[in-house]
C-alpha positions in Angstrom: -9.2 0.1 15.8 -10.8 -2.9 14.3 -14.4 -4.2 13.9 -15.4 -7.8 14.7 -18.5 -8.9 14.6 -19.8 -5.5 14.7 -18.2 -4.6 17.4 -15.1 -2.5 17.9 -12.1 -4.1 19.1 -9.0 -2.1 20.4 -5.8 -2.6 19.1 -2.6 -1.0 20.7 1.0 -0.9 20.6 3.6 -0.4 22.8 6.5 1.6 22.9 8.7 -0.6 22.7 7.1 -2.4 19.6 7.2 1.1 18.0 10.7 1.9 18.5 11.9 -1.4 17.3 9.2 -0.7 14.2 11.6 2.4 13.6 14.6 0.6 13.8 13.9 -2.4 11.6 12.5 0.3 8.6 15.9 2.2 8.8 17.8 -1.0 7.6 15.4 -1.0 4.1 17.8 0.1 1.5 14.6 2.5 0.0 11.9 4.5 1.4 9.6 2.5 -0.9 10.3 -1.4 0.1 10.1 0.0 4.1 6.8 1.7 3.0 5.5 -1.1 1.3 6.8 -3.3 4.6 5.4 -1.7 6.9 1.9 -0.9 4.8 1.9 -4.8 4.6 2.7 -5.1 8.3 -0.3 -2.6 9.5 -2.6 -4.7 7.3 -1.8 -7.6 8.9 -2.2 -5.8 12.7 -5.7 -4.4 11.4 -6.9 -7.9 10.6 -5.4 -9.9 14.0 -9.1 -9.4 15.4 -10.7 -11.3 12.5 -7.4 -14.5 12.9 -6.8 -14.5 16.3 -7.8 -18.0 16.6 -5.4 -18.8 14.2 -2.2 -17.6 16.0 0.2 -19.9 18.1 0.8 -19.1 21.7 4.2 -17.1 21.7 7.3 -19.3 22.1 8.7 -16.0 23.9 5.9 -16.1 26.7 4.1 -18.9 28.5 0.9 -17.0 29.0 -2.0 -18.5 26.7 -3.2 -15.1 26.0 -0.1 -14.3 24.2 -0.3 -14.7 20.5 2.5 -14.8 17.7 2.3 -13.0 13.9 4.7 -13.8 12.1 5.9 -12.1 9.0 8.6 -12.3 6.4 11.7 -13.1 9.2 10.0 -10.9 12.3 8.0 -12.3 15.1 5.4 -9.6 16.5 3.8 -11.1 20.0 0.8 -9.9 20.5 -1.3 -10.2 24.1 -5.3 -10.9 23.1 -7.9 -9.9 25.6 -10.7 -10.9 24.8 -12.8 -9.9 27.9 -11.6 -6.4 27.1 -11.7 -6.3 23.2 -8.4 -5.4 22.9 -4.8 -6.7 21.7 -1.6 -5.1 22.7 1.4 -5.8 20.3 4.4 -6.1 22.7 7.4 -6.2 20.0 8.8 -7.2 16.7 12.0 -9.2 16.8 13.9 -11.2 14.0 13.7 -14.5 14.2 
């Protein structure tokens, strides 16, 4: 979870976005540059609250409310709800 403004906002990820997580930190050649990646990565998810704003609609989805990090060579979409507080990271794929 995440604070904005004072307030809490929800952040949660699916399933699917975990297991290809997983996948994409088995490729690392050492348990230290996927630890680092995905320590960078998490940092990045904590902070979407505070950026939102800043993302572009996801190329992958033509719903407004879906959002796209990018980072290093991955996409991560991301649906905002902002009525709700809460942003659901859908996936990470390579670009």
């Amino acid at each position: 979870m995440a604070k904005k403004e004072g307030r809490v906002m929800k952040i949660v990820c699916s399933t699917l976005y975990e297991e290809q997580l997983k996948a994409i930190l088995a490729e690392f050649e050492s348990p230290k540059a996927a630890k680092d990646f995905k320590l960078y990565l998490d940092t990045i998810i904590m902070n979407a609250p505070t950026k939102a704003k800043k993302y572009k609609q996801s190329r992958y989805f033509e719903e407004e409310d879906i959002k796209e990090i990018e980072y290093e060579n991955y996409t991560i979409p991301m649906y905002v709800n902002l009525k709700e507080e809460s942003y659901f990271i859908i996936g990470i794929v390579k670009k």
